[in-house]
C-alpha positions as CSV (number, residue, x, y, z in Angstrom):
1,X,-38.9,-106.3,17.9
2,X,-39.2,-108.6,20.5
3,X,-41.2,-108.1,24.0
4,X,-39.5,-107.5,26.9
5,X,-41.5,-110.3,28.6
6,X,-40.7,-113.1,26.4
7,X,-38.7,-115.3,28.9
8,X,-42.4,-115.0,31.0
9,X,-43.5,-117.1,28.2
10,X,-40.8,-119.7,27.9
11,X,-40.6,-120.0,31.7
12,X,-44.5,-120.2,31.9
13,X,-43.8,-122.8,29.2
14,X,-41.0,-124.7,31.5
15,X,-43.5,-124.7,34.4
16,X,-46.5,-126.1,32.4
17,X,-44.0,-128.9,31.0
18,X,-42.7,-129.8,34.4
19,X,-46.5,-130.2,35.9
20,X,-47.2,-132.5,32.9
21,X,-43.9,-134.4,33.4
22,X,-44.4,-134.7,37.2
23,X,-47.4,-136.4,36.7
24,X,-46.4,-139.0,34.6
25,X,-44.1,-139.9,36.7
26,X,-46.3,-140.9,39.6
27,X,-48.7,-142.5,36.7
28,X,-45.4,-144.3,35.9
29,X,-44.2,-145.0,39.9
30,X,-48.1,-145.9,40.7
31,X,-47.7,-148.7,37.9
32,X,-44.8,-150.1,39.0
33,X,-46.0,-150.1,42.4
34,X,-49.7,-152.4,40.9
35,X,-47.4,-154.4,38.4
36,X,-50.0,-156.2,35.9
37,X,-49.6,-157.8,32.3
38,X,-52.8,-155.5,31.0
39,X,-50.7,-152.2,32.1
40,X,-47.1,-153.0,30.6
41,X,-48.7,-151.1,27.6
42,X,-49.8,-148.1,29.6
43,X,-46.2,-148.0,31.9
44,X,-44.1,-148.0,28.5
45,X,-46.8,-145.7,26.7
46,X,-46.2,-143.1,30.5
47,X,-42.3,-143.4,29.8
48,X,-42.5,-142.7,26.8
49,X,-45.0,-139.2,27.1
50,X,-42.9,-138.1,30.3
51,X,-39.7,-138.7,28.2
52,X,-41.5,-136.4,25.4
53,X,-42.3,-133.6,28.0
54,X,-38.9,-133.4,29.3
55,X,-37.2,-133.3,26.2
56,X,-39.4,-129.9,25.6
57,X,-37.9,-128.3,28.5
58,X,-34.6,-129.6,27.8
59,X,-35.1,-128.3,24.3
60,X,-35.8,-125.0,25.4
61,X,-33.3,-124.6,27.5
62,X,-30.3,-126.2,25.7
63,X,-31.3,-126.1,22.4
64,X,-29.0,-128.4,19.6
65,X,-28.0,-125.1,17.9
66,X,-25.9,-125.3,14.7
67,X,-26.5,-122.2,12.8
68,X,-23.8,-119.9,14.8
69,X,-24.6,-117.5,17.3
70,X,-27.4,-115.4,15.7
71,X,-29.4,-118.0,16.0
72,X,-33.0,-117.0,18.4
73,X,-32.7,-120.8,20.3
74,X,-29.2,-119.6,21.7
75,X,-30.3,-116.4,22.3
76,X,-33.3,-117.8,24.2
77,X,-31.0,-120.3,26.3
78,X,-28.8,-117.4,27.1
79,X,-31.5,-115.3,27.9
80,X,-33.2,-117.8,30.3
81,X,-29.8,-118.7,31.7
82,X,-29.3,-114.8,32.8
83,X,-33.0,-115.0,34.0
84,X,-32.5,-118.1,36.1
85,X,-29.0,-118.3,36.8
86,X,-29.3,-121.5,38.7
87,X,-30.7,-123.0,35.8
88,X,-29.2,-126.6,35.4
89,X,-28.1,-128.1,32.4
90,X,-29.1,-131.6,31.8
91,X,-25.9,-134.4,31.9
92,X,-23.9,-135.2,28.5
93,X,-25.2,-138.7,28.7
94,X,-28.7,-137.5,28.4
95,X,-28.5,-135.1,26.0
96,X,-29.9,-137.0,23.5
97,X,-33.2,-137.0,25.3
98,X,-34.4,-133.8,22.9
99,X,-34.8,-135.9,19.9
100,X,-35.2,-139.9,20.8
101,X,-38.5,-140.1,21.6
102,X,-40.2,-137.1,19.6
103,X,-38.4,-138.0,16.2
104,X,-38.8,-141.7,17.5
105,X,-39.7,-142.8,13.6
106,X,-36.3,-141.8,13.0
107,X,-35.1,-144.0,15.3
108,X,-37.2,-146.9,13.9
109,X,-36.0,-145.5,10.4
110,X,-32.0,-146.0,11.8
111,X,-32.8,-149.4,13.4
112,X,-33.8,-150.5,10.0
113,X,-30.8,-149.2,7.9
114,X,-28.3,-150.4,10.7
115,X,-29.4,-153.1,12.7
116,X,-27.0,-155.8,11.7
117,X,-29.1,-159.2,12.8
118,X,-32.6,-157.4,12.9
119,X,-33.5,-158.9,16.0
120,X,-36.0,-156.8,17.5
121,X,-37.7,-156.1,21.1
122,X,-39.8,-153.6,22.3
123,X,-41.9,-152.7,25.0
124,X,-40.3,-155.2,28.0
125,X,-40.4,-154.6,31.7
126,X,-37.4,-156.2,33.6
127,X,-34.0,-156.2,34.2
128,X,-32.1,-155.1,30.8
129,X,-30.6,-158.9,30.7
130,X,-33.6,-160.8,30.8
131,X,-33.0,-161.0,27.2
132,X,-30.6,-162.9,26.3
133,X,-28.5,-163.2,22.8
134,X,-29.5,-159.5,21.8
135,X,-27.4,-156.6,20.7
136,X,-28.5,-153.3,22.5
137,X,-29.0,-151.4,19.5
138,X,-32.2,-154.1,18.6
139,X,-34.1,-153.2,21.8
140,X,-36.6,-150.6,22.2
141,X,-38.3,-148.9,25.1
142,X,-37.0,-151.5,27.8
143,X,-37.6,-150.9,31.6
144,X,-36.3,-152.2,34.3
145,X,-38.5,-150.8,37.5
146,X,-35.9,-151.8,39.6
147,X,-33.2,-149.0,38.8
148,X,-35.9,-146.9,36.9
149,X,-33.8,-146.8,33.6
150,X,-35.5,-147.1,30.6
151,X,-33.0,-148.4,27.9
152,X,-33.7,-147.4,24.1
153,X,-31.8,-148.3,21.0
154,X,-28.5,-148.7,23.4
155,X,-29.1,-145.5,25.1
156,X,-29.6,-145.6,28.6
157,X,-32.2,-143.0,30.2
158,X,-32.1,-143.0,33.9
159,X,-35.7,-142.1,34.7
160,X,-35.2,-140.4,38.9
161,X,-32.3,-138.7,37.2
162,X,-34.6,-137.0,34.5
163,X,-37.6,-136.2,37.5
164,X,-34.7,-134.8,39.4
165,X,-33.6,-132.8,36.9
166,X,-36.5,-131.2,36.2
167,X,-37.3,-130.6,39.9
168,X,-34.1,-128.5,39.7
169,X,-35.4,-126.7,37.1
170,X,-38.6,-126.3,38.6
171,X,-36.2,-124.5,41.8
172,X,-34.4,-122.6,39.6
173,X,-37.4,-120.4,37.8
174,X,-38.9,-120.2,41.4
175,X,-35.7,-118.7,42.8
């Protein structure tokens, strides 16, 4: 049987995650701000841990269910939705955000199998062009500070979009 105060514990969870996530991003905006050749590392290593920690909360909240309705993760979201009715749901073009960067050896994995010329780059700071004569797929974590997008395997995560989003989320459970 299950506690009456379990959605405490998710939203507690939601909270923690969005405290963790705020703070990379100002470890992320703070490197952009002091741009260096020694921090490129760190400022692709910050995306990549902020895009980790808000792909929790968008897990817990709309979980990629498959096994039919008795499934607990859809019971949870619909239990936190009727909890926190203003809770927003993250944008179909960002969706994808719950698995890229956790299962991100999959990803590598997928590059391998697929990748039709193998070209490879990883870990660039710059407008996404600045490389010319590669497919999108071939490119890694790639950020360009400018529009704060990070672009990943041809996906395209826009990185005030996600920090919005979870500020919303943050209002919501507040409410």
């Amino acid at each position: 049987m299950l506690k009456e105060n379990f959605i405490e514990v998710y939203t507690r969870e939601i909270l923690r995650l969005i405290t963790i996530s705020n703070g990379y991003y100002e470890k992320i905006r703070n490197s952009i701000s002091t741009p260096s050749v020694e921090n490129v590392e760190t400022l692709i290593s910050d995306l990549h841990i902020f895009l980790i920690f808000v792909s929790h909360i968008v897990k817990i909240i709309q979980p990629n269910v498959k096994s039919g309705d008795n499934d607990f993760r859809l019971y949870r979201a619909k239990s936190l939705k009727r909890a926190h009715p203003t809770l927003p749901e993250i944008a179909p073009s960002h969706i994808q955000i719950r698995n890229d960067f956790e299962h991100f050896d999959e990803r590598l994995d997928s590059w391998v199998i697929h990748s039709e010329r193998h070209n490879f780059a990883d870990s660039n700071i710059g407008p996404i062009n600045m490389i010319g004569g590669i497919d999108t797929k071939d490119i890694l974590r790639h950020f360009d500070p400018q529009s704060m997008k990070l672009y990943f395997t041809g996906q395209e995560y826009d990185i005030d979009y996600l920090k919005k989003y979870i500020n919303k989320v943050g209002v919501a459970i507040n409410a």
